[in-house]
C-alpha positions in Angstrom: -26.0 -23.6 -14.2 -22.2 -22.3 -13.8 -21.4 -18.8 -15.2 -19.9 -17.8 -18.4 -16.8 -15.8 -17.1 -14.3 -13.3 -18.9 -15.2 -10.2 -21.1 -18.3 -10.0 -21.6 -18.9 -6.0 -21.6 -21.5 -5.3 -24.5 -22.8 -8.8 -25.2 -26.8 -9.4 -25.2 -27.8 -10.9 -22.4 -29.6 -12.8 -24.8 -26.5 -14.4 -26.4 -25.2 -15.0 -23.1 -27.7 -17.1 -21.9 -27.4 -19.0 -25.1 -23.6 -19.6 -25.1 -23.9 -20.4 -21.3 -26.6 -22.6 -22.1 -23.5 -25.5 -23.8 -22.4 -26.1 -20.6 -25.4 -28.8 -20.6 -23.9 -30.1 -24.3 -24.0 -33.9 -23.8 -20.2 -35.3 -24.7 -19.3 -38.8 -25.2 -16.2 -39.9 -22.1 -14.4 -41.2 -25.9 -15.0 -38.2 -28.2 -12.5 -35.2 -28.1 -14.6 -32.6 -29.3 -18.1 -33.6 -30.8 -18.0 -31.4 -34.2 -21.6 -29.9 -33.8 -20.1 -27.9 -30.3 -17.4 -27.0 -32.4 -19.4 -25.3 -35.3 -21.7 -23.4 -32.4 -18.4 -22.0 -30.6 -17.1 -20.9 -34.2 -20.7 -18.9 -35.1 -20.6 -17.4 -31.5 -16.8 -16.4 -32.0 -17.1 -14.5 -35.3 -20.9 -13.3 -33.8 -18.6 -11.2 -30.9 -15.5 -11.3 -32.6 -13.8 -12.2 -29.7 -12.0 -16.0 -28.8 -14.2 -18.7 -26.6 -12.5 -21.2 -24.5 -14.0 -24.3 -23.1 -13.0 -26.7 -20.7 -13.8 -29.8 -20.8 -13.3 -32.7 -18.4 -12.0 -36.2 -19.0 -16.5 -37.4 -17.5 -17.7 -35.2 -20.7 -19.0 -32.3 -18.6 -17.8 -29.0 -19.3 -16.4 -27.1 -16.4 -15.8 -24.0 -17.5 -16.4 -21.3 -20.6 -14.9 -18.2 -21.0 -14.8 -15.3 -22.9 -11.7 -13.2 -24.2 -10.8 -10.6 -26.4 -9.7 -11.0 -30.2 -6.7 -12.1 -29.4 -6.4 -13.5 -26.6 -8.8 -15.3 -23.5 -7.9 -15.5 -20.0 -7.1 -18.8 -17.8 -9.4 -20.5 -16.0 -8.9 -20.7 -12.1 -8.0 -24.1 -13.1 -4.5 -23.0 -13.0 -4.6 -23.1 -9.2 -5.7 -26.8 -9.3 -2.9 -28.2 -11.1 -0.8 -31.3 -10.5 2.7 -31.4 -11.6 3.0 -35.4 -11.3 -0.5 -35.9 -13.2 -2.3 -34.5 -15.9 -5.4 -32.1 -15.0 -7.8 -34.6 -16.3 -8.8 -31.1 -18.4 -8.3 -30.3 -22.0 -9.1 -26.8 -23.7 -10.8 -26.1 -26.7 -10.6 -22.2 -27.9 -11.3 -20.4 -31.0 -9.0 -18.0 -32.9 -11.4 -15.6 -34.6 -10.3 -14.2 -38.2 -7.4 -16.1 -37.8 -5.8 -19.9 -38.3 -5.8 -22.6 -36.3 -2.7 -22.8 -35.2 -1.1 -22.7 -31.4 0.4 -19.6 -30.6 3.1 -19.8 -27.8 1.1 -19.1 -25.6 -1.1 -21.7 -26.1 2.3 -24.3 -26.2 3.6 -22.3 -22.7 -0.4 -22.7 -21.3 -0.5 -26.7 -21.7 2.8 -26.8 -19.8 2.0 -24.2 -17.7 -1.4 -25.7 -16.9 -0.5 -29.7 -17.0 -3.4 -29.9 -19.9 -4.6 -33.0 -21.1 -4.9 -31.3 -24.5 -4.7 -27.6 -26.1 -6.7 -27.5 -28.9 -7.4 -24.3 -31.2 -10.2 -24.1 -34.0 -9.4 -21.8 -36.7 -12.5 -19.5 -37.3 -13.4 -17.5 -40.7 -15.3 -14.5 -41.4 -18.4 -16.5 -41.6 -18.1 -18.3 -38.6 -16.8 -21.5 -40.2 -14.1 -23.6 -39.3 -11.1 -23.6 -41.2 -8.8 -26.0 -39.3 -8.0 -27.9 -36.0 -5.1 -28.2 -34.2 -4.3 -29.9 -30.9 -1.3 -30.5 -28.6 -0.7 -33.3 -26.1 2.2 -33.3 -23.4 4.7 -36.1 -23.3 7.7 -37.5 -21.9 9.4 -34.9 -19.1 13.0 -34.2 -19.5 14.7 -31.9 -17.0 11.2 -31.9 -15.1 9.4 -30.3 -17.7 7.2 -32.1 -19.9 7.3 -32.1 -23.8 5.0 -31.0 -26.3 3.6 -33.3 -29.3 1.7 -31.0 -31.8 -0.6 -32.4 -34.4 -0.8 -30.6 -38.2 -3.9 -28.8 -38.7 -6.6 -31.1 -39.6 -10.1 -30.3 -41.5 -13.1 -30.6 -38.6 -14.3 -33.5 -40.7 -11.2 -35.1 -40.2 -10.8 -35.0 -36.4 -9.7 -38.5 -35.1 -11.8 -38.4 -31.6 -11.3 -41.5 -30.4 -7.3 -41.3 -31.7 -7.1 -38.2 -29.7 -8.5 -39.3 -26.3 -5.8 -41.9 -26.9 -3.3 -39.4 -27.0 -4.5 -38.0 -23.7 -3.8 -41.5 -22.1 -0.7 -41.6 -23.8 0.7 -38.4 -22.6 -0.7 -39.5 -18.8 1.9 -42.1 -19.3 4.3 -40.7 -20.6 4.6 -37.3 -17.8 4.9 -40.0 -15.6 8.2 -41.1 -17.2 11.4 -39.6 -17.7 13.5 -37.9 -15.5 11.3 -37.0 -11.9 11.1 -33.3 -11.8 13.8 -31.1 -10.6 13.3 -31.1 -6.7 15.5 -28.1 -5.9 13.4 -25.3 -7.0 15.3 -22.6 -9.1 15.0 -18.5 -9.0 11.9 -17.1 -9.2 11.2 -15.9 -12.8 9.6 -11.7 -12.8 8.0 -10.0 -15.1 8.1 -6.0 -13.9 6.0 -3.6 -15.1 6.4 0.6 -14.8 4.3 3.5 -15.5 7.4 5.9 -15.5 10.9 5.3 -17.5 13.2 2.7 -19.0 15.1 4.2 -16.1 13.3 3.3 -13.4 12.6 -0.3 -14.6 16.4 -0.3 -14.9 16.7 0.2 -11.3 13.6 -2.5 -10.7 15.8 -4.9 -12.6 18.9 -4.4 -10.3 16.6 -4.6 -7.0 15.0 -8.0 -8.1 18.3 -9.5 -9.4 19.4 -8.3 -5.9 16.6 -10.2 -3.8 17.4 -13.3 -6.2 14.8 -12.9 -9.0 15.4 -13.8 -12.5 14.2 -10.9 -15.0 12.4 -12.8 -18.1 10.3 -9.6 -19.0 9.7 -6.0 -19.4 6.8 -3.9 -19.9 6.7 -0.3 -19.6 3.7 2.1 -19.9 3.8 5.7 -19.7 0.8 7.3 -17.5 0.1 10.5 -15.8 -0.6 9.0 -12.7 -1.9 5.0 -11.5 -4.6 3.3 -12.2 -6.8 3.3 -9.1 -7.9 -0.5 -9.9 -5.4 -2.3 -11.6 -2.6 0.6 -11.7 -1.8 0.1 -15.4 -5.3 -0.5 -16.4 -7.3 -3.5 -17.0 -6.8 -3.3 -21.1 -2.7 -3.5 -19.9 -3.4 -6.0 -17.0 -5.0 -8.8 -19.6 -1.7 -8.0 -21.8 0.4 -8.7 -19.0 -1.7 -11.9 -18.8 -0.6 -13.4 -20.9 3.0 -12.0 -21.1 3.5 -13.6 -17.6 1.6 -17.4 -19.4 4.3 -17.0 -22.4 7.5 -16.1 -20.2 5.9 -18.4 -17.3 7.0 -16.0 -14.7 6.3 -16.6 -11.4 5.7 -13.1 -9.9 5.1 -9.6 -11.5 7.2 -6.9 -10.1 5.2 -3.1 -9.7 7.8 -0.6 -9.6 5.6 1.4 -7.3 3.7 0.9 -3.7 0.6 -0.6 -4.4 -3.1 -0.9 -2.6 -4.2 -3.8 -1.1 -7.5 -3.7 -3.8 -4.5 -3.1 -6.7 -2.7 -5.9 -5.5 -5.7 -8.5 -5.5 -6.6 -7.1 -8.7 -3.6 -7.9 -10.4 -3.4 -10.8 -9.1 -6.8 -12.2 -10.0 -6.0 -11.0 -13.6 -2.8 -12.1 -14.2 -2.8 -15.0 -12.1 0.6 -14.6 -11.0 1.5 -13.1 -7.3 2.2 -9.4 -7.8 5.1 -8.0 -5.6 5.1 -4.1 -5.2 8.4 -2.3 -5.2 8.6 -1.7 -1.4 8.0 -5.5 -1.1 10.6 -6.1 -2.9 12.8 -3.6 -0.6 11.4 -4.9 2.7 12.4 -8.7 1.1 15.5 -7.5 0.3 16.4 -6.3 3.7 15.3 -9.1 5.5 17.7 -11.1 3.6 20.5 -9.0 4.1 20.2 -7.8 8.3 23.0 -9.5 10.4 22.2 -8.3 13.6 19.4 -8.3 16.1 18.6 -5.0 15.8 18.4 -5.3 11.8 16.1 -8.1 11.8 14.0 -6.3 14.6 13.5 -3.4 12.0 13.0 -5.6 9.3 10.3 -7.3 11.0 8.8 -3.7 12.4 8.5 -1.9 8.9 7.0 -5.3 7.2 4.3 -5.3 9.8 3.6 -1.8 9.4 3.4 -2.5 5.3 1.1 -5.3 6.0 -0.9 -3.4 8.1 -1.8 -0.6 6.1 -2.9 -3.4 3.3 -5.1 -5.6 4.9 -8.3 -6.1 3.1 -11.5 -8.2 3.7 -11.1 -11.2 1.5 -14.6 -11.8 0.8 -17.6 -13.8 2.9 -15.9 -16.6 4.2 -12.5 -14.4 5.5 -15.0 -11.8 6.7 -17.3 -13.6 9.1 -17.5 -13.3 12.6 -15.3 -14.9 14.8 -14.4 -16.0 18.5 -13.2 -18.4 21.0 -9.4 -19.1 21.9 -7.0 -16.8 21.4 -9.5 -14.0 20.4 -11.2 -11.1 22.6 -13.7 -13.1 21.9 -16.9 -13.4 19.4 -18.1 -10.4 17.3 -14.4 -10.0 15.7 -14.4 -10.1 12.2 -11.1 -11.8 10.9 -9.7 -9.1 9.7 -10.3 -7.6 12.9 -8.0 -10.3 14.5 -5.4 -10.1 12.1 -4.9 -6.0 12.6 -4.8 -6.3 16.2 -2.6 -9.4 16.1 0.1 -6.8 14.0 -0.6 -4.2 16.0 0.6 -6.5 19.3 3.3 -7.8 17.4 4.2 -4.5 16.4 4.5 -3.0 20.4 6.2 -5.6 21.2 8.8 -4.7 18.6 9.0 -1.1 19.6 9.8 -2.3 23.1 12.4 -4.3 22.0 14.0 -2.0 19.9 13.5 0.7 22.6 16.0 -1.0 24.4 18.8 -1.4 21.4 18.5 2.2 20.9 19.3 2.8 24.7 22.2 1.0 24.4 22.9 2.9 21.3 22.1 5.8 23.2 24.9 4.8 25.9 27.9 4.2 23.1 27.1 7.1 21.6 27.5 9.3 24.9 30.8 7.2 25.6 31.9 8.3 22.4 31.1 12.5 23.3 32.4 12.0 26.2 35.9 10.8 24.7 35.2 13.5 22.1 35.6 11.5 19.0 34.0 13.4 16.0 32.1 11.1 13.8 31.8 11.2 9.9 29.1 9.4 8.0 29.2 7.7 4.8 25.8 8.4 2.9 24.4 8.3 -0.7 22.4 6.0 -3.0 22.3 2.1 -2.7 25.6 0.7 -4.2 27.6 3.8 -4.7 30.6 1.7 -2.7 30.2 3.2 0.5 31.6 -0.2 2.3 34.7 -0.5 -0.2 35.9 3.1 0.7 35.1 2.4 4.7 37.2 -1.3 4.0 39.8 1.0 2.2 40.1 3.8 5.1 39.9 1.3 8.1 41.4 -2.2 6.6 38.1 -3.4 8.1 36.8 -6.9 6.0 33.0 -5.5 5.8 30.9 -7.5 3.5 31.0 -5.5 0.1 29.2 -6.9 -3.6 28.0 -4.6 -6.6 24.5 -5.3 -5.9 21.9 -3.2 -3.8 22.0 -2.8 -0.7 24.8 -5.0 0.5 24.5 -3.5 2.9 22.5 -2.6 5.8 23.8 -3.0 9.5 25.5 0.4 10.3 29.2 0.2 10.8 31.3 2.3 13.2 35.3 2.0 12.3 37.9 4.4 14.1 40.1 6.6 11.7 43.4 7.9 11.9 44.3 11.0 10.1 47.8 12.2 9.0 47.9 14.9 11.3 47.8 12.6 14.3 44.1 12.8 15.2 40.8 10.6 15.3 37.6 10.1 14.2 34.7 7.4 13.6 33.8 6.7 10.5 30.6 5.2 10.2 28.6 3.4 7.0 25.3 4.0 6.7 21.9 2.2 5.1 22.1 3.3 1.1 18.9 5.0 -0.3 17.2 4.8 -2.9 14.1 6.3 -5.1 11.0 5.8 -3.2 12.4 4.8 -0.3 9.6 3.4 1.9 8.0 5.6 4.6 8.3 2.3 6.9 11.8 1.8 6.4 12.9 5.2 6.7 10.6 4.8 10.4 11.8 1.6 11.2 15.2 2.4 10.5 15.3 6.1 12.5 17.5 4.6 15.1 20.3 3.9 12.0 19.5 6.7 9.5 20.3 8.6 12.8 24.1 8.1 12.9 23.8 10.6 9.7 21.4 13.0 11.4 24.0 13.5 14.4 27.3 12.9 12.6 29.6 15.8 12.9 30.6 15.5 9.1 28.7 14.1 6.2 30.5 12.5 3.7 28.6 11.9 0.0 29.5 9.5 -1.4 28.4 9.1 -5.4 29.0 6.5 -8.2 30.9 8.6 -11.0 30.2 5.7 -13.2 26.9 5.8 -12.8 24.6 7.7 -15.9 21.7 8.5 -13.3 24.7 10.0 -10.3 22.7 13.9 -10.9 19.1 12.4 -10.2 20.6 10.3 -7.3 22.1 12.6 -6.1 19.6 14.8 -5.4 17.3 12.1 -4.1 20.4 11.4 -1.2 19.3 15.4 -0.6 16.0 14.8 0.0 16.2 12.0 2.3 18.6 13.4 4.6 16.3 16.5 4.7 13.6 14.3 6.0 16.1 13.0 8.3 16.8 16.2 9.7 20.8 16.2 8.5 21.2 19.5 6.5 23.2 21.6 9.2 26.6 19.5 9.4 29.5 20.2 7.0 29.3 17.9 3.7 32.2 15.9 1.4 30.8 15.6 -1.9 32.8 12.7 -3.4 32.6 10.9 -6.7 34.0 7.4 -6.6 34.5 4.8 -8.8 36.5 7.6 -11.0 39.1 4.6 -12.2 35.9 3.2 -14.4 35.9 4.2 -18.4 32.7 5.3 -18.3 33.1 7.3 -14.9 32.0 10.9 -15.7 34.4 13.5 -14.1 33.0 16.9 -14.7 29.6 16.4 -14.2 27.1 17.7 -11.8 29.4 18.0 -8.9 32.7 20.3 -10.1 33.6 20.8 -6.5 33.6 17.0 -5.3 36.8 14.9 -4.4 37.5 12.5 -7.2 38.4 9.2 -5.9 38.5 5.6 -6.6 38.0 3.3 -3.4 39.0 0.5 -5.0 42.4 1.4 -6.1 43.0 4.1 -3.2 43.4 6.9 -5.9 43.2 10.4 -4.3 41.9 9.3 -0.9 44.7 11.5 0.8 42.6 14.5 -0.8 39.5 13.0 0.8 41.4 12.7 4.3 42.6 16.1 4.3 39.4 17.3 3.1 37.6 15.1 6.3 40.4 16.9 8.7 40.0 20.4 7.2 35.9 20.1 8.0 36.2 18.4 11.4 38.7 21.3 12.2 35.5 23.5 11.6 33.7 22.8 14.4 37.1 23.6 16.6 37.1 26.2 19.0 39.9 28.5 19.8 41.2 29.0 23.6 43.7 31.0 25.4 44.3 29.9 29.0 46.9 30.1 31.6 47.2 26.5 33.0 49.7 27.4 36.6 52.5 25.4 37.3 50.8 22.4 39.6 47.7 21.9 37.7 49.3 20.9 34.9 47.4 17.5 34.2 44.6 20.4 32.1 48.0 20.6 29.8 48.0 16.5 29.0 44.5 16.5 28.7 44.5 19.3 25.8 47.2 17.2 24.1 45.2 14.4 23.7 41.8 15.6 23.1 42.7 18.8 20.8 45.4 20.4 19.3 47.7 22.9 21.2 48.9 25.7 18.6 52.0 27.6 21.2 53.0 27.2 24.5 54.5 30.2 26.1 55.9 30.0 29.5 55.3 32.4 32.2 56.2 33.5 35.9 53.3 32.5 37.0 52.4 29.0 34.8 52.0 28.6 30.8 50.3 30.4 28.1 48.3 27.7 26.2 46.8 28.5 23.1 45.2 25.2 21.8 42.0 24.5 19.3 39.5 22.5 20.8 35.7 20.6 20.1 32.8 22.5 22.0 32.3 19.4 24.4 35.4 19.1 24.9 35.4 22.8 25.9 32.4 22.3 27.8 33.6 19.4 30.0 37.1 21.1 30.7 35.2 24.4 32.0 33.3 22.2 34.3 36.2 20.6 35.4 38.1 23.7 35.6 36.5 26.4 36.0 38.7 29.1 37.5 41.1 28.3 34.4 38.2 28.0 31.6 36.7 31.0 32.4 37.0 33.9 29.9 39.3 31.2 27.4 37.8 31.1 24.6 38.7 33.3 21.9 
């Protein structure tokens, strides 16, 4: 005999094995709903105060019963067996307990949702009677989505069964006609869910909208600390249930990093895919990385996410298994599927191994040319690329959403004082940035760890800049960048809501989109680089003085005095370049710096 499934915590097994025991209630192929199963769900409801739902199939059999809360039951698994050309051949019969017969939206969004031959709701009293009936049929589809007829609310004794299997071939005509459904499937629809602030699902809106997503819903609950099963709890997870049924969303967004077992918990519950928030990041970036080496650590950090959250899926995933393209038999399949990643993930490494040498190679070309190098950092969307576009006239992709982008960019720089530097835009970050991004990405994030001058770039405009902020000064201490000189600068100060005097009273104001006070910011990038700049005194003689053109064009020579025997050169320079001269030079160099 099937199972009675649902909630069914505190029930006598006694009562269970009655209820369980209508799933042999003989039903005629031309009756709807034979009135004596009717009056047995209503005493059952009002006994455990909760709803009942049966399913019952177009060959009279019922395939499935469940039990729900007193608002409220679950879906069947039938969900996964729709068809959305035909009807399910299925119709559901529920209870409302203490309440009236009629649909809730739910109920209307659960017939479309479903493709339902019918959704019918008995209205239970206090005494277990019925009260009312109410059914709905789908008809004619119009923008691919079919329409719903509703019937009033008729007494049981009343209940036209043979008129209402009619209406069930009725609508299987009528889905059939109409316009064919749209073919071109539209954004996803998410419903995201939070344990910690308005806030933070603020931010979980702008990262889905970001990756494409729709957001149809919002559900916030505060908690100390996750749920180890469900992380919001399995009262919360029914809830969202049938939140996700009324706003048919398609996937529910967790604005935190989730287990494998929370994932596949959620997901059996709700019954919608469950997308954590550093799948959502990893989705994001591999929508937006241009270049080979992007896409390479992309590809690296989701395997490494995947990894870490594979889970046996039960007998049949779990057996045994051998043959080609397997070490052969005693490997369980989720066995295979870890060491398959873990292949796929060397091979990555080694690919991205050699990127980085050639990394390595430009970034020796540029020490050797002693270029100093300032790096753009802060929090996603802070318009980092609009003030690199703005310093450099360089055409790089910009867009006020997340992480536009995520390729680093090198541009040269020319200051007003004559000299040069690289200025290079870096990956944004971000609250909870993931472990495997921040590994996957070392090679990039690096360009900040080894830039000469760090340049902070925050969104003035933004009511969260102090918290991001200080989450920009975290990551960079995990990246190892806290010993370079640092630009604190507050853009987007030409927006109303732009706060001025906030958090950061020393930072340079600035607006990269209308070029307001970027000389400040270029002065202020000169008067840090200058830092680093070393002081020598040398006497360059009369024939070796090639040393003197190579000082004008890799420093900054401060006097020139003449003597009998050559000139006095007293000149600011960068350590390597100090370094390379005295190797070059060594008789001169010696004892020249001040």
């Amino acid at each position: 005999m099937p199972e009675l499934h649902g909630n069914l915590e505190g029930l006598r097994k006694s009562l269970i094995a009655e209820i369980q025991a209508l799933y042999d209630y003989p039903i005629d192929t031309d009756e709807f709903m034979p009135s004596e199963l009717a009056r047995m769900l209503g005493r059952y409801s009002c006994a455990i105060n909760r709803e009942i739902s049966v399913y019952i199939s177009r060959d009279g059999e019922i395939a499935d019963m469940t039990i729900g809360d007193t608002n409220s039951v679950p879906l069947s698994d039938i969900r996964l067996r729709r068809n959305m050309h035909r009807l399910s051949r299925t119709r559901c019969i529920h209870t409302h307990p203490r309440g009236s017969a009629e649909l809730s939206d739910v109920d209307i969004t659960a017939i479309k949702s479903l493709w339902l031959d019918s959704m019918c709701a008995l209205g239970v009293d206090t005494h277990g009677n019925i009260t009312g009936v109410q059914a709905a049929f789908l008809g004619e589809r119009i923008k691919g989505e079919p329409q719903v007829r509703v019937t009033p609310i008729l007494p049981l004794g009343k209940l036209p069964q043979e008129g209402w299997m009619e209406e069930i071939a009725q609508s299987d005509r009528l889905v059939q006609q109409g316009d064919d459904p749209v073919e071109e499937k539209g954004p996803e629809k998410a419903l995201l869910v939070s344990i910690d602030s308005n806030e933070s699902l603020d931010e979980l809106a702008a990262l889905a909208e970001s990756a494409g997503a729709i957001v149809v819903g919002r559900s916030l609950q505060h908690k100390t600390k996750p749920d180890p099963a469900t992380y919001i709890g399995s009262g919360k997870a029914n809830e969202l249930a049938l939140d996700a049924q009324a706003l048919e969303a398609d996937i529910l967004i967790v604005d935190d990093e989730l287990t494998g077992a929370q994932t596949r918990n959620l997901e059996d519950i709700t019954s919608v895919r469950v997308v954590d928030r550093t799948m959502l990041i990893l989705d994001i970036f591999a929508q937006r990385a241009s270049t080979a080496e992007g896409r390479l650590q992309v590809s690296l950090a989701q395997l490494r996410y995947r990894s870490g959250r594979l889970i046996g899926l039960g007998t049949s995933l779990s057996r045994l298994a051998g043959g080609i393209g397997t070490r052969g038999p005693g490997e369980s399949k989720l066995e295979i599927d870890r060491r398959r990643i873990r292949e796929k993930m060397t091979q990555l490494r080694r690919e991205l191994d050699e990127l980085e040498s050639q990394r390595a190679l430009r970034r020796k070309s540029r020490e050797r040319n002693a270029v100093p190098i300032a790096a753009l950092v802060g929090y996603t969307n802070t318009g980092k690329s609009t003030l690199l576009n703005r310093l450099t006239g360089s055409e790089v992709f910009t867009q006020d959403m997340l992480f536009a982008t995520l390729d680093a960019v090198s541009r040269s720089v020319r200051l007003p004082d004559g000299g040069e530097f690289i200025l290079t835009d870096t990956v944004g970050f971000i609250r909870k940035l993931p472990t495997e991004l921040i590994d996957a990405f070392h090679s990039t994030l690096e360009e900040a760890a080894l830039a000469d001058v760090l340049i902070i770039v925050n969104d003035a405009s933004s009511p969260d800049m102090s918290d991001q902020h200080q989450v920009v000064e975290e990551v960079l201490e995990r990246l190892g960048a806290v010993s370079q000189p640092r630009i604190d600068v507050l853009n987007k100060c030409d927006k109303a809501e732009a706060d001025l005097y906030g958090p950061l009273p020393q930072a340079i104001r600035i607006s990269a989109r209308t070029g307001e006070g970027l000389d400040e910011l270029l002065r202020a990038i000169a008067e840090a680089l200058r830092v680093r700049e070393r002081m020598i005194r040398i006497l360059v003689p009369f024939d070796r003085y090639a040393i003197i053109g190579e000082l004008r064009q890799s420093g900054r020579i401060l006097e020139e005095s003449h003597q009998d025997n050559g000139t006095l050169i007293t000149a600011m320079v960068e350590p390597s370049v100090y370094g390379k001269l005295s190797a070059r030079y060594p008789d001169i160099l010696a004892g020249g710096l001040s």
